[in-house]
C-alpha positions as CSV (number, residue, x, y, z in Angstrom):
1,X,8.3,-18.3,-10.4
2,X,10.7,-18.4,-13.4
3,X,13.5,-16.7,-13.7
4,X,12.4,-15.1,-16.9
5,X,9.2,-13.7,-15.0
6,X,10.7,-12.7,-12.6
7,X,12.6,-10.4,-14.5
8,X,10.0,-9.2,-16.3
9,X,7.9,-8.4,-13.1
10,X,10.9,-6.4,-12.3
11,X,11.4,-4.6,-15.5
12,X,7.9,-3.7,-15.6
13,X,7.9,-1.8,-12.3
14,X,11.3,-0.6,-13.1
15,X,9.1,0.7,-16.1
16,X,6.2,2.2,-14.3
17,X,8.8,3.8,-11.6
18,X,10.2,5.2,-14.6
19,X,6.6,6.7,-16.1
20,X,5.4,8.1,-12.2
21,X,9.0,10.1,-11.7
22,X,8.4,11.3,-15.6
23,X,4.8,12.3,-14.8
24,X,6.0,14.1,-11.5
25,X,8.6,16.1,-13.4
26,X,7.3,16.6,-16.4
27,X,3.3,16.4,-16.3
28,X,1.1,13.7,-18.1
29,X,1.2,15.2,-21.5
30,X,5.2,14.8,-21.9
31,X,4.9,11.0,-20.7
32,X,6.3,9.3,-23.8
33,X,7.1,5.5,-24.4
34,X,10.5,6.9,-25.5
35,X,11.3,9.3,-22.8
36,X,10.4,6.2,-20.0
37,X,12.9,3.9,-22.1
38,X,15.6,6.8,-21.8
39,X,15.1,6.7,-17.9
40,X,15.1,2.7,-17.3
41,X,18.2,2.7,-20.2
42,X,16.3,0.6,-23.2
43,X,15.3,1.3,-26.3
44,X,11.4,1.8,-27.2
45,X,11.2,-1.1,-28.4
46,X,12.2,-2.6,-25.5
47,X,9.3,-0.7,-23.7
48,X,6.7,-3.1,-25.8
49,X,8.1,-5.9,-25.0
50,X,6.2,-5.1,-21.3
51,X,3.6,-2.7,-22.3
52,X,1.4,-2.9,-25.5
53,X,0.7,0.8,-25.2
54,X,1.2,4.1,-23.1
55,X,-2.1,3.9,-21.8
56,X,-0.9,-0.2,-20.2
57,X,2.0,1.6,-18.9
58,X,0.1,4.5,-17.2
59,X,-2.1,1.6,-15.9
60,X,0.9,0.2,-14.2
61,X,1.7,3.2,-12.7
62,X,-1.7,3.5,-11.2
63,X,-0.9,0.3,-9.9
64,X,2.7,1.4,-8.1
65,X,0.6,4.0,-6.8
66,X,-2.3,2.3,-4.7
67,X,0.6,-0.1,-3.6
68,X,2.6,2.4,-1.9
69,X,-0.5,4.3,-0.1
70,X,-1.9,0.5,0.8
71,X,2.1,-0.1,1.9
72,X,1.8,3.1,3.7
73,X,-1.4,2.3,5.3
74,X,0.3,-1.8,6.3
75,X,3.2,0.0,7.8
76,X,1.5,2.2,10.2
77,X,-1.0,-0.2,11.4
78,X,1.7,-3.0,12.0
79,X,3.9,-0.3,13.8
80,X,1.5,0.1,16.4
81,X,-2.0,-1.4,17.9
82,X,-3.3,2.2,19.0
83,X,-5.6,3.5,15.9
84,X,-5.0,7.1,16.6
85,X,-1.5,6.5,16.5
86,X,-1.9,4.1,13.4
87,X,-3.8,7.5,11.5
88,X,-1.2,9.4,12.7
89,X,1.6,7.5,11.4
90,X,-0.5,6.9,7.8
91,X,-0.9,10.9,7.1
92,X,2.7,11.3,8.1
93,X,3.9,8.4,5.3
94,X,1.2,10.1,3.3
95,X,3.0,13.5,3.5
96,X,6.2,11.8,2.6
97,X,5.3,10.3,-0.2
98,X,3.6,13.4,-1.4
99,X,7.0,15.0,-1.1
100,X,9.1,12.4,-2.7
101,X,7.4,13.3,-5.8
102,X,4.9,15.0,-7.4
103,X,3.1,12.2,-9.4
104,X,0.2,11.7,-7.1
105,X,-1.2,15.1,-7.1
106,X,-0.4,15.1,-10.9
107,X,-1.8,11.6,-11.5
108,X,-5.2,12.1,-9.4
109,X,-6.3,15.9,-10.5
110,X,-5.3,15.7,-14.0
111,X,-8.3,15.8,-16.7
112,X,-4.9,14.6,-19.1
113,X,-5.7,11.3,-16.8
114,X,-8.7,10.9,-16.4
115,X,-10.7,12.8,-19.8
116,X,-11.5,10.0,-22.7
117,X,-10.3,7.4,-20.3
118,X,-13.7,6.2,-18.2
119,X,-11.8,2.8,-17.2
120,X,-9.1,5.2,-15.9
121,X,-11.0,7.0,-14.0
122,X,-12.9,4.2,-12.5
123,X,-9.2,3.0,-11.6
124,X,-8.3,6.0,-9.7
125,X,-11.6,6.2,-8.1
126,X,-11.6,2.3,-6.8
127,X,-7.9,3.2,-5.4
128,X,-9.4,6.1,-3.5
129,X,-12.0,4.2,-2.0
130,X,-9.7,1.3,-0.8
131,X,-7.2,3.8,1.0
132,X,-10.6,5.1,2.4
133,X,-11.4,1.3,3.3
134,X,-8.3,1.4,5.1
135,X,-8.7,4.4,6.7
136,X,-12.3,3.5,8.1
137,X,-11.2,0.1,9.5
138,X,-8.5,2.2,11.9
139,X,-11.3,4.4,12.6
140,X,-13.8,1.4,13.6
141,X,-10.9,-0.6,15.5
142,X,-10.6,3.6,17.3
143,X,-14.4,2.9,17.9
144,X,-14.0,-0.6,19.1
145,X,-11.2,0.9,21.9
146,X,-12.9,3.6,22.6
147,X,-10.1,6.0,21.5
148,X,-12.5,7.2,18.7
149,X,-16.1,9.0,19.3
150,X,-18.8,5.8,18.7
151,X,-21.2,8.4,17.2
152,X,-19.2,9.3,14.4
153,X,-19.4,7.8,11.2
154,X,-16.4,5.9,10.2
155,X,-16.9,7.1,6.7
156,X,-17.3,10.9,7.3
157,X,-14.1,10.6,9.7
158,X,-12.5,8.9,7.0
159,X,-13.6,11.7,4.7
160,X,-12.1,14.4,7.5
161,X,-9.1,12.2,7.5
162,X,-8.5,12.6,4.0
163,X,-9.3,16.7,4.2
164,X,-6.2,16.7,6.5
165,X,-4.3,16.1,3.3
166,X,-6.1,17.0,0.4
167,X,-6.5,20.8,0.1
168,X,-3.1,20.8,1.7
169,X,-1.7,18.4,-1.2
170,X,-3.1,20.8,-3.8
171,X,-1.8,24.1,-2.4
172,X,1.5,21.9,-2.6
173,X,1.2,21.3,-6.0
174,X,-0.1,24.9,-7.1
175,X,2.9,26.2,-5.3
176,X,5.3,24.1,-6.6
177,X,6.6,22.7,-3.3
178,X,6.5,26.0,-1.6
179,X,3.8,25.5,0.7
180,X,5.1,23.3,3.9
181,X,2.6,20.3,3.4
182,X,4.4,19.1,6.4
183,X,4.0,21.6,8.8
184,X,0.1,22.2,7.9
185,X,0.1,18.2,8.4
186,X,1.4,18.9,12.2
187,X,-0.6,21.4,12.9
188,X,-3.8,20.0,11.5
189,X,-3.2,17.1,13.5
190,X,-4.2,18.6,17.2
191,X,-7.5,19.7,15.4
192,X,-8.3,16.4,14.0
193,X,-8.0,14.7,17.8
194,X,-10.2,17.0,19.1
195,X,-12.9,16.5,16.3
196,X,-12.9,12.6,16.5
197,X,-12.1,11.9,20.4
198,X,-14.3,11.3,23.3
């Protein structure tokens, strides 16, 4: 790779960094082309010279995102054969990541996102169902073990999965940060095991 593209591979996810901490502290509707080249230090101008429009650049933040929960997802599953302990470790990363900023919640339940924008939406659904992929291959690998019930779906555990972190996610966010996501995380935990183990 060239020099030059390399540089512009970093500037552009320099630039979508920029628009998923604007969209966590600010919302979706005060994402601007100008305010994202205040953060990364260009002017606007500069912004079009990676990103033909806002809508590119939200794209590319959709993009950042399903990279860090498939990253997630890599990480636990390399940190440990076990597939309990690889869920585990994924809805803890998960629960960071939630923390470290708000754009998920923001990105995934806002009708800013997601109304007018069918190609959009179909974005955020297909990264859904890949972390869901993800999910149900620890859960078959649990099945393969025998750490995880065989009569279980892998899908509807995968779905259970996900409720360990959904509602919890948006309480979060309708709180703004005052419910412990973590805690509820640790506590849901036990209850999960028990649902899903022989």
């Amino acid at each position: 790779m060239s020099e030059e593209k390399l540089q512009s591979r970093i500037r552009r996810e320099q630039i979508a960094e920029a628009a998923l901490a604007l969209v966590a502290s600010q919302g979706l509707r005060r994402l601007s082309i100008a305010a994202v080249a205040r953060r990364v230090g260009l002017v606007p101008s500069g912004i079009y010279r990676h990103f033909k429009s806002k809508d590119e650049m939200l794209a590319a933040a959709l993009d950042l995102l399903e990279k860090r929960l498939l990253d997630n997802v890599r990480a636990a599953r390399q940190k440990t054969a076990d597939p309990l302990e690889q869920l585990e470790g994924i809805l803890k990363r998960h629960v960071r990541l939630i923390r470290e900023g708000r754009a998920i919640p923001r990105i995934v339940f806002s009708d800013d996102v997601h109304s007018g924008h069918p190609q959009r939406k179909q974005r955020a659904q297909r990264i859904l169902e890949r972390y869901l992929e993800q999910i149900g291959e620890c859960v078959r690998e649990g099945q393969r073990q025998g750490r995880i019930r065989p009569d279980l779906s892998p899908e509807t555990v995968g779905m259970l999965f996900f409720g360990l972190i959904v509602p919890a996610v948006i309480r979060w966010h309708l709180s703004d940060g005052g419910f412990d996501v973590t805690r509820h995380a640790k506590q849901a935990w036990p209850l999960f095991l028990k649902a899903v183990t022989p």
